[in-house]
C-alpha positions as a Markdown table, in Angstrom:
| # | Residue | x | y | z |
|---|---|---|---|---|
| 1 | Unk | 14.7 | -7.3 | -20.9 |
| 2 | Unk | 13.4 | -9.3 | -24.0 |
| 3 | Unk | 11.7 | -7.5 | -26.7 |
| 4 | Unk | 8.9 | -9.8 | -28.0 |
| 5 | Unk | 8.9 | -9.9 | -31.7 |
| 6 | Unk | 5.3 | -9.5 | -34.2 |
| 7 | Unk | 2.5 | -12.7 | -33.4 |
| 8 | Unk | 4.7 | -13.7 | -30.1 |
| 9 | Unk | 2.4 | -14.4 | -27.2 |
| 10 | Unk | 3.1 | -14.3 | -23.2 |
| 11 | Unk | 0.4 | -14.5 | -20.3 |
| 12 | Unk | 1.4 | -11.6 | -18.9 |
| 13 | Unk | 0.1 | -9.6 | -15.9 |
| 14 | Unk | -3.7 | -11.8 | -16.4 |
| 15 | Unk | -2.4 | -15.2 | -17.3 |
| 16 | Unk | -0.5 | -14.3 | -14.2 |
| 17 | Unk | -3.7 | -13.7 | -12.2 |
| 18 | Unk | -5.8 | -16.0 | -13.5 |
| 19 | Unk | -3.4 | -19.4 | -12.1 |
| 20 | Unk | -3.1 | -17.5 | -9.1 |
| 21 | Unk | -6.3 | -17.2 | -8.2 |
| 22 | Unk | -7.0 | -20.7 | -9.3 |
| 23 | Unk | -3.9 | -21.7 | -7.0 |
| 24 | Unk | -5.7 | -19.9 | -4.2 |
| 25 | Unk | -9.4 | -21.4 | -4.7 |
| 26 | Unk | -7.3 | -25.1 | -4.6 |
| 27 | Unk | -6.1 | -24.4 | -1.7 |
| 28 | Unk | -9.2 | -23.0 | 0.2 |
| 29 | Unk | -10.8 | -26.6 | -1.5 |
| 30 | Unk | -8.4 | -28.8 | 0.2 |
| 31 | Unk | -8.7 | -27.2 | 3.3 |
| 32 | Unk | -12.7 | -27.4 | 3.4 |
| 33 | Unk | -12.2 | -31.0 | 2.2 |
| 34 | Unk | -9.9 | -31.6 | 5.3 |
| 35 | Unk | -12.3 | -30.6 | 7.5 |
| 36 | Unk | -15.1 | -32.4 | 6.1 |
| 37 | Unk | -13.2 | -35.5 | 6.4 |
| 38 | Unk | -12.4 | -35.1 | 9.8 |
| 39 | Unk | -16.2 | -35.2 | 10.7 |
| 40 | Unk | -16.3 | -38.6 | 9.0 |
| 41 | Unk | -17.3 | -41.4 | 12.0 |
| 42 | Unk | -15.9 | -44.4 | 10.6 |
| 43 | Unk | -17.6 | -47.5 | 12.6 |
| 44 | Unk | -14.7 | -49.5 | 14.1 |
| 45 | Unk | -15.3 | -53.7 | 13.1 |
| 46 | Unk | -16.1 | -54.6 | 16.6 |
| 47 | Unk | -19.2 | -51.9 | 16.6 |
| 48 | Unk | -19.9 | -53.7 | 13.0 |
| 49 | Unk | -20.0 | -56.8 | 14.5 |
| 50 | Unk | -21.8 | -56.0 | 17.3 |
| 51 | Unk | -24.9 | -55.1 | 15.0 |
| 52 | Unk | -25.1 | -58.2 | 13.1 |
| 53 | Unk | -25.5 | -60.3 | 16.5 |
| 54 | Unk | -28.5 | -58.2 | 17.6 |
C-alpha cells in the first residue's frame, strides 16, 4: 500500500463514483438512442420517386 505524501491528491472512493455513474447514464443514453433510431422510417428512392410523378 502507498502512503500519499502532504498536498498529493487521488479521486478516491467519489472520483470513483462519480465516472461510474457517468459510465452508467452513457450507457442507458446509447441504448435509448438505439431504440429511437430503430423507429426511424427511412422512405426507400422508389417511394421518392413515386411522389414526384403524382
Amino acid at each position: 500500500m502507498s502512503v500519499l505524501a502532504a498536498g498529493d491528491v487521488s479521486p478516491g472512493l467519489l472520483g470513483f463514483t462519480v465516472v461510474a455513474v457517468i459510465g452508467i447514464a452513457l450507457w442507458f443514453l446509447i441504448k435509448s438512442m438505439n431504440k429511437q433510431m430503430g423507429k426511424i422510417k427511412v422512405p426507400h428512392e422508389a417511394d421518392i420517386d413515386d411522389k414526384k410523378a403524382e
